[in-house]
PDB file of the backbone (N, CA, C, O) and the ligand in Angstrom, with CONECT records:
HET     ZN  A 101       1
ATOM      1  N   UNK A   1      -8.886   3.370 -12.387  1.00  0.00           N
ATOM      2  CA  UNK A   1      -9.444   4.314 -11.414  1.00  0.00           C
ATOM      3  C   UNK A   1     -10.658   3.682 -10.738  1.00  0.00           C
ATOM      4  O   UNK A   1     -11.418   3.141 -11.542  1.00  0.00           O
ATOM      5  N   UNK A   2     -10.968   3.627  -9.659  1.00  0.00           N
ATOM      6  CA  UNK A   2     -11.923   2.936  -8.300  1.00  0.00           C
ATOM      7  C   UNK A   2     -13.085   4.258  -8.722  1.00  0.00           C
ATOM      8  O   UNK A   2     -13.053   5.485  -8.633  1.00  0.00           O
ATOM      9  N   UNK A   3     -14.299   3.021  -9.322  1.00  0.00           N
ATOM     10  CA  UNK A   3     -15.575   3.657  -8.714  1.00  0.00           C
ATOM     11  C   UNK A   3     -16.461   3.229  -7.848  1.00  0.00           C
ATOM     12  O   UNK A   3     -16.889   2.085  -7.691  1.00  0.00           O
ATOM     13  N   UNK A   4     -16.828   4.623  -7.051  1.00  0.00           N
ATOM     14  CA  UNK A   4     -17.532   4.168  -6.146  1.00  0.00           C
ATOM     15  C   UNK A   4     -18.879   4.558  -6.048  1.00  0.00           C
ATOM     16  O   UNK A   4     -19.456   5.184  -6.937  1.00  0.00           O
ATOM     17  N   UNK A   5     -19.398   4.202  -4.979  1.00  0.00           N
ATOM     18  CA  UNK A   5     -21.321   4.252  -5.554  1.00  0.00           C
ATOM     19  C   UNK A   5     -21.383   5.030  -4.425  1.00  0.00           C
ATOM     20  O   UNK A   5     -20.831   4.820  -3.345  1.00  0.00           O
ATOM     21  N   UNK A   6     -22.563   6.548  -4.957  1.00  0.00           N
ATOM     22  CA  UNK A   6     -22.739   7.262  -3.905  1.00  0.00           C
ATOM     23  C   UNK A   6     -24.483   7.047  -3.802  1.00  0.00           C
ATOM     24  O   UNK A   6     -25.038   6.319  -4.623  1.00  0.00           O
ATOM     25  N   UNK A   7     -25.202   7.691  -2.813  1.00  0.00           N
ATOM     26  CA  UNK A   7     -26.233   7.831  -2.609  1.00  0.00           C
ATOM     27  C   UNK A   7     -26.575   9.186  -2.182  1.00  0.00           C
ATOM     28  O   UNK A   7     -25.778   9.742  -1.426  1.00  0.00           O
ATOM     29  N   UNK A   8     -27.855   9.941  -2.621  1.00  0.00           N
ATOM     30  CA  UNK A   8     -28.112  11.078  -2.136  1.00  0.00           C
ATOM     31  C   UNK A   8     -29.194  11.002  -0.748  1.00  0.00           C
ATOM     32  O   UNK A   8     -30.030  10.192  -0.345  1.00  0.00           O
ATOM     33  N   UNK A   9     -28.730  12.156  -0.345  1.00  0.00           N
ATOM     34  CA  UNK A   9     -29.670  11.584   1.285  1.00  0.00           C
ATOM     35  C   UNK A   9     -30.626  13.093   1.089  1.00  0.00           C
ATOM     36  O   UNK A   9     -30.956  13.743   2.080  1.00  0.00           O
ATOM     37  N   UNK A  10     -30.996  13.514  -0.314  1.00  0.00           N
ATOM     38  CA  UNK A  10     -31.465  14.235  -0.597  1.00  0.00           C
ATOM     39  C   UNK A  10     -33.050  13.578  -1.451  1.00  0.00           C
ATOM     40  O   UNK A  10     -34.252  13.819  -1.343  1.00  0.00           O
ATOM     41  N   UNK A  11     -32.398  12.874  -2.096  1.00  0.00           N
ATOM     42  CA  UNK A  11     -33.716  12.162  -3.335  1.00  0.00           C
ATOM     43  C   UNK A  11     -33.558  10.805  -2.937  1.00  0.00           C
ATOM     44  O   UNK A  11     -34.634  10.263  -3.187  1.00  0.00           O
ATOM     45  N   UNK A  12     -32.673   9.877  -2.387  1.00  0.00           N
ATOM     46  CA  UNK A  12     -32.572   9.011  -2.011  1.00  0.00           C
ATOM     47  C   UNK A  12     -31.706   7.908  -3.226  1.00  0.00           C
ATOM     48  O   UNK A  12     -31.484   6.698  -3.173  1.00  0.00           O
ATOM     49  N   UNK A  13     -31.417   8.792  -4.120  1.00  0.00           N
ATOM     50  CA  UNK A  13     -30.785   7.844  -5.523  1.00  0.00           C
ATOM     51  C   UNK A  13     -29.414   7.554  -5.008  1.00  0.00           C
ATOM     52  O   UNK A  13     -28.693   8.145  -4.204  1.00  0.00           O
ATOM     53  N   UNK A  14     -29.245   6.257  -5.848  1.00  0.00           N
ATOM     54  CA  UNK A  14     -28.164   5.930  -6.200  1.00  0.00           C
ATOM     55  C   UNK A  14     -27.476   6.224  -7.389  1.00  0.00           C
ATOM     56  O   UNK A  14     -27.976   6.755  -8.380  1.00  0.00           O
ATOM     57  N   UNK A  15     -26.009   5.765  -7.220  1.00  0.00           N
ATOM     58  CA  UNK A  15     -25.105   6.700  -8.718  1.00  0.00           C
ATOM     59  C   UNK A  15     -24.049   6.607  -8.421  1.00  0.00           C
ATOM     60  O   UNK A  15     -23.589   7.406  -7.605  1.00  0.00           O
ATOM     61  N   UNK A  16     -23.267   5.603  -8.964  1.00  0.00           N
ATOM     62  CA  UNK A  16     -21.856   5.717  -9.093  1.00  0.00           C
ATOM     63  C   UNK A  16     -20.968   6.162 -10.113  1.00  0.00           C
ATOM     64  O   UNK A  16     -21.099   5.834 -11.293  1.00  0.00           O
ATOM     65  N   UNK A  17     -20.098   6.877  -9.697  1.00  0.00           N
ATOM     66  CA  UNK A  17     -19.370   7.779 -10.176  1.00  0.00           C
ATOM     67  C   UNK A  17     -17.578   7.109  -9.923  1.00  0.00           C
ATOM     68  O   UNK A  17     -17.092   6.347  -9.086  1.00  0.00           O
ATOM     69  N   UNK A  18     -16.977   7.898 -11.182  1.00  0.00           N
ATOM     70  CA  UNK A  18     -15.640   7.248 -11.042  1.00  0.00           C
ATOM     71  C   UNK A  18     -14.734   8.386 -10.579  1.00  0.00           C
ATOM     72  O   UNK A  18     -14.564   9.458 -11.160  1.00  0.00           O
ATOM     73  N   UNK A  19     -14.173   7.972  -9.423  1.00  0.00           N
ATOM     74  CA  UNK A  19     -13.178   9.250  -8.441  1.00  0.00           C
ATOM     75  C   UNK A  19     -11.755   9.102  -9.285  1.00  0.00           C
ATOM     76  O   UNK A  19     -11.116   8.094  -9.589  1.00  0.00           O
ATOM     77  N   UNK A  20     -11.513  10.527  -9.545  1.00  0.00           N
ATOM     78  CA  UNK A  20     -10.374  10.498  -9.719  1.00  0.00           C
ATOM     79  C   UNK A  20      -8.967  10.242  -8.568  1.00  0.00           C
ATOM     80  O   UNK A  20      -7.931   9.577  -8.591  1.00  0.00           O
ATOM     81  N   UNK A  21      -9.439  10.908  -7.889  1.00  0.00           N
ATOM     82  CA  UNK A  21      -8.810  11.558  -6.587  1.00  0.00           C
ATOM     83  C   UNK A  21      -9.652  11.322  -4.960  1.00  0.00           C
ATOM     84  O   UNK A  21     -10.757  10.783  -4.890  1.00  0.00           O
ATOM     85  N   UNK A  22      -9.070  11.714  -4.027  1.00  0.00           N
ATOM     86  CA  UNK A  22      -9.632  11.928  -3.121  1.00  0.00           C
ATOM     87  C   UNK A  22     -11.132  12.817  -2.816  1.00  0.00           C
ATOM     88  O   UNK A  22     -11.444  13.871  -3.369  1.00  0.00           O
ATOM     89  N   UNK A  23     -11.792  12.205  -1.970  1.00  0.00           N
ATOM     90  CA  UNK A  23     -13.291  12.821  -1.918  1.00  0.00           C
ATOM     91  C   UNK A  23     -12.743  14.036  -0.803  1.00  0.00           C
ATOM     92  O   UNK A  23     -11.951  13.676   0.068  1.00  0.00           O
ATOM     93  N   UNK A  24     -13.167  15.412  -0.856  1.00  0.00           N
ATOM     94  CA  UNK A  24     -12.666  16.111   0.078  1.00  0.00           C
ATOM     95  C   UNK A  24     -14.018  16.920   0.110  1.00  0.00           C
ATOM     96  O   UNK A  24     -14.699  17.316  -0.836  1.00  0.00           O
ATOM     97  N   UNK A  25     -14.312  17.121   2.168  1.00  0.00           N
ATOM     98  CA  UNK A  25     -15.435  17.870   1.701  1.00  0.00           C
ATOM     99  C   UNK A  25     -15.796  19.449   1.119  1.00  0.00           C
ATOM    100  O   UNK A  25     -16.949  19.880   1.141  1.00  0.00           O
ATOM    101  N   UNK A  26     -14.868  20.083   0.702  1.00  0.00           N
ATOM    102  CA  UNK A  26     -14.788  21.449  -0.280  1.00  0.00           C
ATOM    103  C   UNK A  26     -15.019  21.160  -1.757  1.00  0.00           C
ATOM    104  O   UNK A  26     -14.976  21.966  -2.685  1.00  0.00           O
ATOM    105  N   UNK A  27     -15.280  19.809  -1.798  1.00  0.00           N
ATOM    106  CA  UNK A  27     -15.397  19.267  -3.019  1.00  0.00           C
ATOM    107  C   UNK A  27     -16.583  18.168  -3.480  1.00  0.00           C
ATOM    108  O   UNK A  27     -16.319  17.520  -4.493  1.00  0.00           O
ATOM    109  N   UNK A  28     -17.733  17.933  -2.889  1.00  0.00           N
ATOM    110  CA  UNK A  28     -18.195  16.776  -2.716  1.00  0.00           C
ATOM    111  C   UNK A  28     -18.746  16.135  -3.808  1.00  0.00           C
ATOM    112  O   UNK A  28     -18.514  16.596  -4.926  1.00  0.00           O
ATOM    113  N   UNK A  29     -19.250  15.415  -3.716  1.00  0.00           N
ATOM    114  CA  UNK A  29     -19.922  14.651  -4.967  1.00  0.00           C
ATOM    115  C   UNK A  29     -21.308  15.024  -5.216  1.00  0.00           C
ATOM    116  O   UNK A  29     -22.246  14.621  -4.528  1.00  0.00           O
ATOM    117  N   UNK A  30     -21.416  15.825  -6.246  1.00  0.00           N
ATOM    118  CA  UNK A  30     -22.992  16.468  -6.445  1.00  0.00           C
ATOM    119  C   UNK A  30     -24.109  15.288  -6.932  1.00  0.00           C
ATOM    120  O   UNK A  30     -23.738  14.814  -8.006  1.00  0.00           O
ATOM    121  N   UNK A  31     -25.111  14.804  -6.546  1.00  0.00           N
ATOM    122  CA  UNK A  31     -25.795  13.788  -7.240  1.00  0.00           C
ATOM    123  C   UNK A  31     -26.159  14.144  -8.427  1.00  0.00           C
ATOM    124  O   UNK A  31     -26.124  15.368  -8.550  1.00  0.00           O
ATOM    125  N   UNK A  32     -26.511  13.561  -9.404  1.00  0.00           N
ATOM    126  CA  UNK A  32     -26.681  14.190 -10.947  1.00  0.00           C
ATOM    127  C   UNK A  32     -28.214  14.271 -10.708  1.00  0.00           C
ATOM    128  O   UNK A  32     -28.672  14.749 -11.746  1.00  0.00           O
ATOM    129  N   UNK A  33     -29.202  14.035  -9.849  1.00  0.00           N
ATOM    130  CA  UNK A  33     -30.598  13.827 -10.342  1.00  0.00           C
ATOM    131  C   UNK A  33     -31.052  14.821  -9.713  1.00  0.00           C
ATOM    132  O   UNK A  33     -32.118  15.219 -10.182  1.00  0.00           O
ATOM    133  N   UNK A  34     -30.642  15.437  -8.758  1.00  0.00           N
ATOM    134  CA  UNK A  34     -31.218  16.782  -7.825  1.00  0.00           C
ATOM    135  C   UNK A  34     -30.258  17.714  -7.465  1.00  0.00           C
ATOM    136  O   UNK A  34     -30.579  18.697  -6.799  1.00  0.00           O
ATOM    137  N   UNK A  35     -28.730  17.458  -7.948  1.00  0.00           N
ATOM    138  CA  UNK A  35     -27.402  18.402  -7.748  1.00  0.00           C
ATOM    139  C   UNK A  35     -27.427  18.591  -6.248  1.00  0.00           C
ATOM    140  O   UNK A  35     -26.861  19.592  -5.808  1.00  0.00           O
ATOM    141  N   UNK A  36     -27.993  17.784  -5.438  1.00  0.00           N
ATOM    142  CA  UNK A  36     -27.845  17.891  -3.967  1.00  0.00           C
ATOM    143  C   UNK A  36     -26.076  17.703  -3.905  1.00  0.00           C
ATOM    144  O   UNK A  36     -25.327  17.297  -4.793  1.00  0.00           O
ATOM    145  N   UNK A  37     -25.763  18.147  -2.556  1.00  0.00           N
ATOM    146  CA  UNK A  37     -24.098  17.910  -2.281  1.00  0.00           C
ATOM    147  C   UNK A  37     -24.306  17.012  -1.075  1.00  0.00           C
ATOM    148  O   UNK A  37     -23.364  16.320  -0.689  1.00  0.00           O
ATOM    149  N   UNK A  38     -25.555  16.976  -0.414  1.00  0.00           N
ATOM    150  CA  UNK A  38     -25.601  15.632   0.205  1.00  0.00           C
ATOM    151  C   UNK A  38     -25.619  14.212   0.014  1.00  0.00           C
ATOM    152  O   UNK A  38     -26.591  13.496   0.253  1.00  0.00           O
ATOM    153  N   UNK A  39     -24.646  13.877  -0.371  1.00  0.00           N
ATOM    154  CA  UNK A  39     -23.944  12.558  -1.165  1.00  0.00           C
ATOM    155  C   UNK A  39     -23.246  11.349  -0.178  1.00  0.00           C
ATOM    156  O   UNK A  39     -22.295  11.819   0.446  1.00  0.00           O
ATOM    157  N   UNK A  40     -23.443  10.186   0.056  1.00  0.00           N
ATOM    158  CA  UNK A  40     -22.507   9.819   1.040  1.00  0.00           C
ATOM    159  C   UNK A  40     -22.051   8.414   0.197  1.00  0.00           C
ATOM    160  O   UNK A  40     -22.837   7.782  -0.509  1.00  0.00           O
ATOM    161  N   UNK A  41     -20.764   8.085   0.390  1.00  0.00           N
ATOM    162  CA  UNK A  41     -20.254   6.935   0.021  1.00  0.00           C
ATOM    163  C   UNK A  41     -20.561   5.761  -0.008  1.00  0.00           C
ATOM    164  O   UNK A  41     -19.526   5.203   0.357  1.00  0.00           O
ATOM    165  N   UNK A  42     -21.284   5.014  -0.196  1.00  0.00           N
ATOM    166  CA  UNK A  42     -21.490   3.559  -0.035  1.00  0.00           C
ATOM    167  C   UNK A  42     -20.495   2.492   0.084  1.00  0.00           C
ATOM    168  O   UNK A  42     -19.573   2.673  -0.712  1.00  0.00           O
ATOM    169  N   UNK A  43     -20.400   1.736   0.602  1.00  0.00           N
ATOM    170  CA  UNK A  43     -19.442   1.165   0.307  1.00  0.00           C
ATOM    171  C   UNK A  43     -19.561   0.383  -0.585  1.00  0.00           C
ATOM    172  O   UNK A  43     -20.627  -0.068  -1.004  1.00  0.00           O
ATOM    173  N   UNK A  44     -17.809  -0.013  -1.209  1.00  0.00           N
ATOM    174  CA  UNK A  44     -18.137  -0.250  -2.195  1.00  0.00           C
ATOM    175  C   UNK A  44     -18.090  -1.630  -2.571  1.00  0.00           C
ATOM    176  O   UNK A  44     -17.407  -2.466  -1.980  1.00  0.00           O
ATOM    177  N   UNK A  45     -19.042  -1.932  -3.860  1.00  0.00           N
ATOM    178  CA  UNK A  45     -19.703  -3.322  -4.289  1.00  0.00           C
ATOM    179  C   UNK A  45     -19.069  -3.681  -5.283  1.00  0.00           C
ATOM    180  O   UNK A  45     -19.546  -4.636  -5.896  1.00  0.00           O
ATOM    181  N   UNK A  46     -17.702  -3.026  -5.837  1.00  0.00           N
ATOM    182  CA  UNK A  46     -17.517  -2.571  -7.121  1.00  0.00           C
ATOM    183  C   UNK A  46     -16.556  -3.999  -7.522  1.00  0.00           C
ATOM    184  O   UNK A  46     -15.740  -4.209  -6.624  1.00  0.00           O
ATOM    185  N   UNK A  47     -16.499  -4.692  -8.296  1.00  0.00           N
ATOM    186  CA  UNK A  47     -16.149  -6.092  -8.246  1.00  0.00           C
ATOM    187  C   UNK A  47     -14.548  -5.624  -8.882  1.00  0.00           C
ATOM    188  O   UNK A  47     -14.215  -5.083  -9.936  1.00  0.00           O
ATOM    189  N   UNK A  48     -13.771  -6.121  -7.681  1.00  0.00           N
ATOM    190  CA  UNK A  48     -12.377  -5.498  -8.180  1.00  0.00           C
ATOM    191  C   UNK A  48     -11.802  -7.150  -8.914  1.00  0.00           C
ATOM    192  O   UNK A  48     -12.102  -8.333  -9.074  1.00  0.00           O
ATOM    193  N   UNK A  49     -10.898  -6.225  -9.133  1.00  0.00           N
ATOM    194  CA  UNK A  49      -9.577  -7.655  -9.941  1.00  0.00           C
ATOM    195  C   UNK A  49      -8.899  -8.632  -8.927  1.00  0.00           C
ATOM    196  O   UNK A  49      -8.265  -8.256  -7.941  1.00  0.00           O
ATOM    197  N   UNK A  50      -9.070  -9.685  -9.219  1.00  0.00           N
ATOM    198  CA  UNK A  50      -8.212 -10.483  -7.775  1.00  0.00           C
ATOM    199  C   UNK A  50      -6.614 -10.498  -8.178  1.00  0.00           C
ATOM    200  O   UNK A  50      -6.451 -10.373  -9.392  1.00  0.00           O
ATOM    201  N   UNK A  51      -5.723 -10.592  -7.615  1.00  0.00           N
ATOM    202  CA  UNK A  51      -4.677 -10.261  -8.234  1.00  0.00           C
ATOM    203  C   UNK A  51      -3.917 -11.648  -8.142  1.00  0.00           C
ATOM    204  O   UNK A  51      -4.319 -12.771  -7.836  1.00  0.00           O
ATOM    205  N   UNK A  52      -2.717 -11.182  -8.506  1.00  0.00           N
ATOM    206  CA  UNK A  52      -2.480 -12.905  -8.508  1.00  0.00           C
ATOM    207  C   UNK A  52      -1.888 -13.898  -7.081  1.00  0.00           C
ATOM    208  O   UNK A  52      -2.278 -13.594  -5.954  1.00  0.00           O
ATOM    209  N   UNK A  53      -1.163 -14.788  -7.241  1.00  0.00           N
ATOM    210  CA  UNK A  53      -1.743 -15.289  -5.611  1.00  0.00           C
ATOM    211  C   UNK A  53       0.034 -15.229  -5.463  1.00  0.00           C
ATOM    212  O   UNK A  53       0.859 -15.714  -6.237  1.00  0.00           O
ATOM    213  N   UNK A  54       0.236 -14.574  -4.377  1.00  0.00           N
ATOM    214  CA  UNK A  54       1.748 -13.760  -4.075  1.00  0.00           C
ATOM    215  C   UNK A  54       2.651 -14.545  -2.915  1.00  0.00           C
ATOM    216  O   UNK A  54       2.071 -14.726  -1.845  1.00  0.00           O
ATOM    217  N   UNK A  55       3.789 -14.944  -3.013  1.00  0.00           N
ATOM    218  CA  UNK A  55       4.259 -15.974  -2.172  1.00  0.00           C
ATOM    219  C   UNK A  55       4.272 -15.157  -0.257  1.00  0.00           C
ATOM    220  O   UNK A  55       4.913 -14.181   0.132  1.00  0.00           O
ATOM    221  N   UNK A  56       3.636 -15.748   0.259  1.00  0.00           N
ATOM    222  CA  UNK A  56       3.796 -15.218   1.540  1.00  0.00           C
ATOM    223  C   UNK A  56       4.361 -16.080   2.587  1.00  0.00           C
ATOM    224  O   UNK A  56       4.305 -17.304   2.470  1.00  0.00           O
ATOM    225  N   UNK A  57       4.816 -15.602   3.443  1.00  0.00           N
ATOM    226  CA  UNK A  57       5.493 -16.470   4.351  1.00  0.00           C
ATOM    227  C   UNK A  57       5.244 -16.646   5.586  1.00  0.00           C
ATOM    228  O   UNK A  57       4.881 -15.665   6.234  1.00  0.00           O
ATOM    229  N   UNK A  58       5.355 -17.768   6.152  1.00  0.00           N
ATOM    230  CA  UNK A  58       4.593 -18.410   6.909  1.00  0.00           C
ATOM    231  C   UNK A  58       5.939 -18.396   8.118  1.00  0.00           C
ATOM    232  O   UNK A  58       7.124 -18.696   7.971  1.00  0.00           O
ATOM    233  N   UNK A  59       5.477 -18.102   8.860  1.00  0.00           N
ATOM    234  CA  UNK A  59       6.457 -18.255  10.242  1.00  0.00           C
ATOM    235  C   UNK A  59       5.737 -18.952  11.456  1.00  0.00           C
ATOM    236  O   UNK A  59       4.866 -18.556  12.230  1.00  0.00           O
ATOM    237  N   UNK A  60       6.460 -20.194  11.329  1.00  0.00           N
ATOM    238  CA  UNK A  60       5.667 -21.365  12.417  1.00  0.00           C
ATOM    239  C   UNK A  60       6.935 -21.373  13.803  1.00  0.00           C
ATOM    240  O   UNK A  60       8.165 -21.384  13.769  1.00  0.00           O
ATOM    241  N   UNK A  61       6.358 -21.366  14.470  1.00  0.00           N
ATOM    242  CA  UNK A  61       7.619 -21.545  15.777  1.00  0.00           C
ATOM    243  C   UNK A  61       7.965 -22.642  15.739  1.00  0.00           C
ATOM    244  O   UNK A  61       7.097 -23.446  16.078  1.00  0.00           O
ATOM    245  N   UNK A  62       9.014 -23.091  15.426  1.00  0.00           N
ATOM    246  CA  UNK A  62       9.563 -24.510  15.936  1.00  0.00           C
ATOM    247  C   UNK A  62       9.914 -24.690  17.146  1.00  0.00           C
ATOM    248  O   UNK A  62      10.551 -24.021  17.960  1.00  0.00           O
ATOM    249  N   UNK A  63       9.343 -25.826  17.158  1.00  0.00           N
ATOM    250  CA  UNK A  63       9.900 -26.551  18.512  1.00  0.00           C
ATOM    251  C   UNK A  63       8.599 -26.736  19.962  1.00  0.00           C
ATOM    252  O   UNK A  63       8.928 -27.270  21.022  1.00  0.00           O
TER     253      UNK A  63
HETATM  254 ZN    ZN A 101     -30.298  13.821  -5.197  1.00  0.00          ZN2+
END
């Protein structure tokens, strides 16, 4: 499961949290340090898995 790092534009903290699901705004991400719902996504820094290296194909024009 993708976590992502939010920030409050309330206290100014940071805090990443692990999404289960989609962020929807009837639902937002409460900051834990002031329960503000003004939360916004950061993008994310979150050091993913590289996966493995996948045969791709190359289409050169001949001629
Ligand atoms: Zn806050």
């Amino acid at each position: 499961m993708p976590i992502y790092e939010f920030r409050c534009a309330k206290c100014k903290t940071t805090f990443d949290k692990l999404v289960r699901e989609e962020i929807k705004p009837q639902n937002p991400v409460i900051c834990p340090n002031c329960g503000s719902k003004r939360t916004r996504r950061l993008v994310s820094r979150v050091s993913s898995y590289r996966s493995g290296s996948s045969g791709g194909g190359d289409c050169a024009p001949s001629g």
